[in-house]
N, C-alpha and C positions, 0 to 999 in steps of 0.2 A: 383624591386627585387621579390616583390610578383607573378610578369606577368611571371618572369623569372622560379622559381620555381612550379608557374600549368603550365606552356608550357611543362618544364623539367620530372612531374609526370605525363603529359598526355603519352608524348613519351616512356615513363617506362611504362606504361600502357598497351599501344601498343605494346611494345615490348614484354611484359610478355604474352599478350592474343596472339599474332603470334606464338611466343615458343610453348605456351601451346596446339594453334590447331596444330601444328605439331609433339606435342609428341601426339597427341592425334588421328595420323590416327592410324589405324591396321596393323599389321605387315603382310605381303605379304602372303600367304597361299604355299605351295606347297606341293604336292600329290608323296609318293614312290609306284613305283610300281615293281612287278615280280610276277615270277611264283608261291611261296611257302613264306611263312609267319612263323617264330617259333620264339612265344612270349616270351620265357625264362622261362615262370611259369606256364604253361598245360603239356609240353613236350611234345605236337602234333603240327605236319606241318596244314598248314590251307592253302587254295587255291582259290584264287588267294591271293595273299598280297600283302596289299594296309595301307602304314603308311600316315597319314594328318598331317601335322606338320604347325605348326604357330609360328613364333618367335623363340624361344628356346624350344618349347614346344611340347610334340604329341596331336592332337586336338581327334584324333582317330587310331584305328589298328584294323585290321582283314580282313578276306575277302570280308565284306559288307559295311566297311567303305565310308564316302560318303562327299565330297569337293562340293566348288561352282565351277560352270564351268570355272571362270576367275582364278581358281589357276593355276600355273605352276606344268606340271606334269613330270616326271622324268621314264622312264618308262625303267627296269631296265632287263626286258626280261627275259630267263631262269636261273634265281639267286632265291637265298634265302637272304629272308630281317631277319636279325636281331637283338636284342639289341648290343650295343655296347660291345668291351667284356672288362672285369676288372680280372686284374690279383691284387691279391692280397699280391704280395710279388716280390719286384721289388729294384733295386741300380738301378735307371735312373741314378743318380750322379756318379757313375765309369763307366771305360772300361773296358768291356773285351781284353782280353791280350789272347793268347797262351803260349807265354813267361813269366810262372810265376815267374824270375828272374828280365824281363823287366817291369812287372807290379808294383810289390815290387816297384822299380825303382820309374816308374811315379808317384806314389801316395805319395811317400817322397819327391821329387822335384818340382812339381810342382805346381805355384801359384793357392789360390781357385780362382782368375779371371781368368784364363786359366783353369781348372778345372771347372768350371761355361757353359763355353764355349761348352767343349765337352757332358754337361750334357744339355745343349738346343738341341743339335745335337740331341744325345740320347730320347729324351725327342721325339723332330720330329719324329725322325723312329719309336716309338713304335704308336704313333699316328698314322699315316698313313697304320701302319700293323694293325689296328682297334683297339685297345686298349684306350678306351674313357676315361675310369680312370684305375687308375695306386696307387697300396698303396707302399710308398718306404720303407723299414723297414732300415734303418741307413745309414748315410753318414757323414764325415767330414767338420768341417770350415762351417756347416750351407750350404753351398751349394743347398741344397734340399730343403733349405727354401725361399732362394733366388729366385729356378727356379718356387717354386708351384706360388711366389708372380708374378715375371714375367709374370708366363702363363697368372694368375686369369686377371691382370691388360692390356691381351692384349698387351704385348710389343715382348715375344715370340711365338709359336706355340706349344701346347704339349697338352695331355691328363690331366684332371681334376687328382691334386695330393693330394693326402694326405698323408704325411711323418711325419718320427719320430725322425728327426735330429741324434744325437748321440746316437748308441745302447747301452744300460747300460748291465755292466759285471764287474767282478771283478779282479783285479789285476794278471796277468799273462792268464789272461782266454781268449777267442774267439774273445770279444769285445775289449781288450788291443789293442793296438798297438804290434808289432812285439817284438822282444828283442833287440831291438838297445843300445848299451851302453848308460846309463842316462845320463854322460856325452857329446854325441853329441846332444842326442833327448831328449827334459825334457818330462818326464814321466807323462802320463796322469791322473786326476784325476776329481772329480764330476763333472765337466763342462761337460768334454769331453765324461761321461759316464761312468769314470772308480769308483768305491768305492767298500771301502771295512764296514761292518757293517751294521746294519737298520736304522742310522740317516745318514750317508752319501750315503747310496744310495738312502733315501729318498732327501735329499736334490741334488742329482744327475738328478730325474725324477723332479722336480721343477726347475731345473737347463731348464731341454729341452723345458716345457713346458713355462718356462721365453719367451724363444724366437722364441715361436711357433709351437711347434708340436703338432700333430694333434691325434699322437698316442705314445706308447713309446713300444720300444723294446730291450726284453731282451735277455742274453745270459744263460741260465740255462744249456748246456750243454756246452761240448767243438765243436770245428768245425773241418769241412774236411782241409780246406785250410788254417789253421793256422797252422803254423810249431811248437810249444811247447808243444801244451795241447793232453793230451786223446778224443776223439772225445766223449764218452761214460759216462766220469765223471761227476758229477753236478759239476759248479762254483759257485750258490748263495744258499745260505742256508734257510732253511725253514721260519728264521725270516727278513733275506733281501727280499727274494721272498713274506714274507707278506706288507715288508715294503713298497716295490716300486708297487703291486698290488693295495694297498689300498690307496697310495697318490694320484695315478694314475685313479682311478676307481671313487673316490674323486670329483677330476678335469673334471671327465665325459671324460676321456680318456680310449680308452681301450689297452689293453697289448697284443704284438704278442710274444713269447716265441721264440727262435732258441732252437731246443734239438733234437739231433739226438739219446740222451741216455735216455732210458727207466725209469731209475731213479730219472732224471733229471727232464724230461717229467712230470713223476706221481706226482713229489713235487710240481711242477707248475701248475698244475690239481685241484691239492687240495686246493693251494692257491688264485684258482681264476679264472686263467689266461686265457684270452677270443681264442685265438688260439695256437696251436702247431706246428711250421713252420720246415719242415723237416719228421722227425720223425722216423729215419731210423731204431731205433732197439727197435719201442715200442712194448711191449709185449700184448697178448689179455687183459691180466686184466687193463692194461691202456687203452686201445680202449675201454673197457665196461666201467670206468669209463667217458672216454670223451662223449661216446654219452647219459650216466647220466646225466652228469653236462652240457649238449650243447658245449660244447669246441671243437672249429674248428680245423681238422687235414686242416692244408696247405703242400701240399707231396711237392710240386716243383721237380715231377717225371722226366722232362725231362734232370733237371741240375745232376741227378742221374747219369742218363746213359751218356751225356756229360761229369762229370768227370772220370766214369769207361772207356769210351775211350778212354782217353786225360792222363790216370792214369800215363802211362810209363813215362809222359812231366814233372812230376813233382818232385820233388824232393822226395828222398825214403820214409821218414816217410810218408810225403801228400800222396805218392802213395797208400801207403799200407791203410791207411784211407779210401780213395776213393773207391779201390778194396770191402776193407770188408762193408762199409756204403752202398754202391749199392748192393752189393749180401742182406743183412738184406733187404731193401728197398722193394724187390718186395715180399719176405713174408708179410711185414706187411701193404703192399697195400694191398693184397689179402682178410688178416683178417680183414683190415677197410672195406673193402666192404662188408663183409660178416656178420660184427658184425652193418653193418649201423650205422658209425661214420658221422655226417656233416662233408660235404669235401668241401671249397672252394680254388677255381682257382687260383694258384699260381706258379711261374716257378723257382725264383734265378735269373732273369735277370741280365747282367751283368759277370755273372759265364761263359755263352753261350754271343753269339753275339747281341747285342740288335735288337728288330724287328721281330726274331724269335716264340715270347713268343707262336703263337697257334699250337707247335707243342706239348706243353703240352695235348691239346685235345684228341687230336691220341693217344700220349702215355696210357690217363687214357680208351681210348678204349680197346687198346693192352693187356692193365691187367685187364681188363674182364668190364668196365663200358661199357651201352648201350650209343649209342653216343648223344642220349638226355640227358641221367645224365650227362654224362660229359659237355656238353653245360650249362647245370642249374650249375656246379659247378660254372661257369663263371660270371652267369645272376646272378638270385635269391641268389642261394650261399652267392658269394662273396660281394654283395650289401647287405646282411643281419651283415654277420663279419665286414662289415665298419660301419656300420650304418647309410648306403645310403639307402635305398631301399627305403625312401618315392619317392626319386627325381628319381636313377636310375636302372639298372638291368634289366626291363624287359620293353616290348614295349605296353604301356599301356597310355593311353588318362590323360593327368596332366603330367607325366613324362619326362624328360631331352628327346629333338630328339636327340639320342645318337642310330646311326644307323648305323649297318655293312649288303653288300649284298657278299655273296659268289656266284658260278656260281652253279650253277642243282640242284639238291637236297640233302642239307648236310648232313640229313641222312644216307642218302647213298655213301655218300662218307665225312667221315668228316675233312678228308685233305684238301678240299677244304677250312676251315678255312684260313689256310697258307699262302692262295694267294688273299686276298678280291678284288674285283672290283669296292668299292664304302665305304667309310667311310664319316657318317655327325657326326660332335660332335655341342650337345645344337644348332643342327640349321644350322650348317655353313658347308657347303660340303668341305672336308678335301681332298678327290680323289675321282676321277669318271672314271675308265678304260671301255676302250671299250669291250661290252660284245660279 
């Protein structure tokens, strides 16, 4: 017996020293290259750019960067290498619809494992449109928690997630449910987000963070695409707004606000609240407080102009919301830029077609950002409002390979975001088009 257990502990021996020298080579090296290099935090192109990535990791960036001869090099020709981009305000877990009657529809019908489904799809496309991380501000049935775990664990494909399961709001407000007779639909309460007072919405933001979120998201105004509420109204009151800041802030989570009204906005300013997502009719004295207090305007400029389009498709009240929330919108773009509010990169995905999200870049051109700031809203920005930026956001030696290449010089053209020819996430090349 004795003979049997050293032969037995010699072979465990063996086995663990084999394991060991094979976790113990180095991970492969591989070399990006192109024409132009913008690191997300100078706001200068740099030339040639040349990313060294190891593992999951950038080993080096810039134009002097420098690999062993045996690395694999990637050479990427007339493009611009960039960080990965993050949008900071995203529903990976819905569809876009056109059919706001047929969407209504979907999202009362249908199971969260078929809902799951189309949120991995979703999930895909925005990854491959270069979007390395993704913050999802609310989703149903957990779904969003489901897909971050998926991705993390390698079972699907998608951009690094951080979400905030069910958006908290108050009864008949933004983040409710629809007005479905209570009789067919039981009426939502703190699990799901909804409370009313500062010990039930606190216990609501404990509720989210039970089952994993990342961040928690409130509804302090009303919304465009809700059919009962004022778009312009506050829904939580100065002592829920402290309540769920402070449980929330607590937990070392931070709070993304929806508020397209000014008033709304300002109470939530006060109370804390680490960004303002929307922000359609905030006035300068609330832009002068936010960039006091550091509190991130997230405009989600492009789903503006998508719903003032789209305005006639929707039912009269939505329409008329839509119309007047986009005409406010581009004044008080103008005054965030002009009063130097932090702005990070953020769309409404979901609202639009998923995939689309870097048409936001253009748009924040359009309304007068240089197309470097707008790029930094992306990078540095929006990895500051997560509180990523040890790991992501810009293309710098320690941090995630989380690499997008567009074609020429996206200075000069920063539409070319839209169309990328090369996305790596932590490492793993996601698409490589011919340049």
């Amino acid at each position: 017996m004795n003979s049997f257990l050293a032969l037995a502990g010699t072979a465990l021996l063996s086995a663990s020293t084999i394991v060991s020298a094979q976790t113990s080579v180095p991970a492969k090296i591989t070399v990006l290259k192109a024409a132009h290099l913008f690191d997300g935090k100078s706001g200068r192109l740099v030339e040639p750019g040349i990313v060294v990535v190891q593992g999951d990791r950038i080993l080096s960036a810039g134009s002097t960067a420098d690999a062993p001869a045996t690395a694999e090099v990637i050479d990427l020709g007339d493009a611009t290498l960039l960080p990965g981009f993050i949008d900071a305000h995203t529903h990976v877990a819905d569809d876009h619809q056109d059919d706001w009657a047929k969407a209504f529809h979907d999202d009362l019908l249908r199971f969260p494992a078929e809902q799951a489904l189309h949120a991995a799809q979703n999930a895909r496309v925005t990854l491959e449109a270069g979007f390395t991380t993704i913050r999802n501000v609310g989703a149903a049935d957990f779904v969003d928690i489901g897909l971050r775990n998926a991705i993390n664990e390698g079972i699907t494909v998608g951009p690094r997630i951080l979400t905030a399961a069910h958006a908290i709001g108050s009864t008949g407000g933004h983040c409710d449910n629809a007005p479905i007779p209570p009789d067919r639909v039981k009426p939502a309460g703190p699990i799901e987000g909804v409370c009313n007072g500062p010990e039930e919405c606190r216990a609501a933001v404990r509720y989210q963070m039970k089952w994993g979120a990342d961040l928690i998201k409130i509804c302090a105004s009303g919304g465009v695409l809700s059919e009962s509420d004022p778009v312009d109204v506050p829904q939580l009151t100065p002592a829920e707004l402290d309540a769920i800041i402070s449980e929330a802030h607590a937990w070392g989570r931070k709070v993304a606000a929806h508020a397209h009204g000014d008033r709304a906005a300002h109470l939530a300013v006060e109370a804390g609240v680490d960004s303002i997502e929307h922000g359609s009719f905030l006035k300068p004295e609330t832009l002068r407080l936010m960039k006091q207090k550091g509190t991130y305007l997230v405009p989600t400029r492009m789903t503006q102009l998508w719903v003032r389009a789209k305005a006639s498709s929707y039912p009269p009240k939505i329409g008329a919301k839509a119309l007047a929330a986009a005409a406010a919108h581009d004044e008080m773009m103008k005054n965030a830029l002009k009063i130097g509010v932090p702005i990070a990169f953020g769309t409404d995905a979901g609202v639009y077609p998923h995939g689309l999200n870097a048409q936001e870049f253009g748009d924040y051109v359009d309304v007068g950002m240089s197309p470097a700031a707008a790029l930094m809203t992306s990078s540095i920005g929006a990895a500051k409002l997560l509180g990523i930026d040890q790991d992501a956001g810009t293309l710098e030696a320690g941090k995630f390979a989380d690499v997008v290449a567009v074609r020429g010089n996206v200075l000069k053209n920063i539409r070319t975001t839209e169309a990328p020819t090369f996305v790596m996430k932590q490492g793993q090349v996601i698409l490589r088009k011919a340049s």
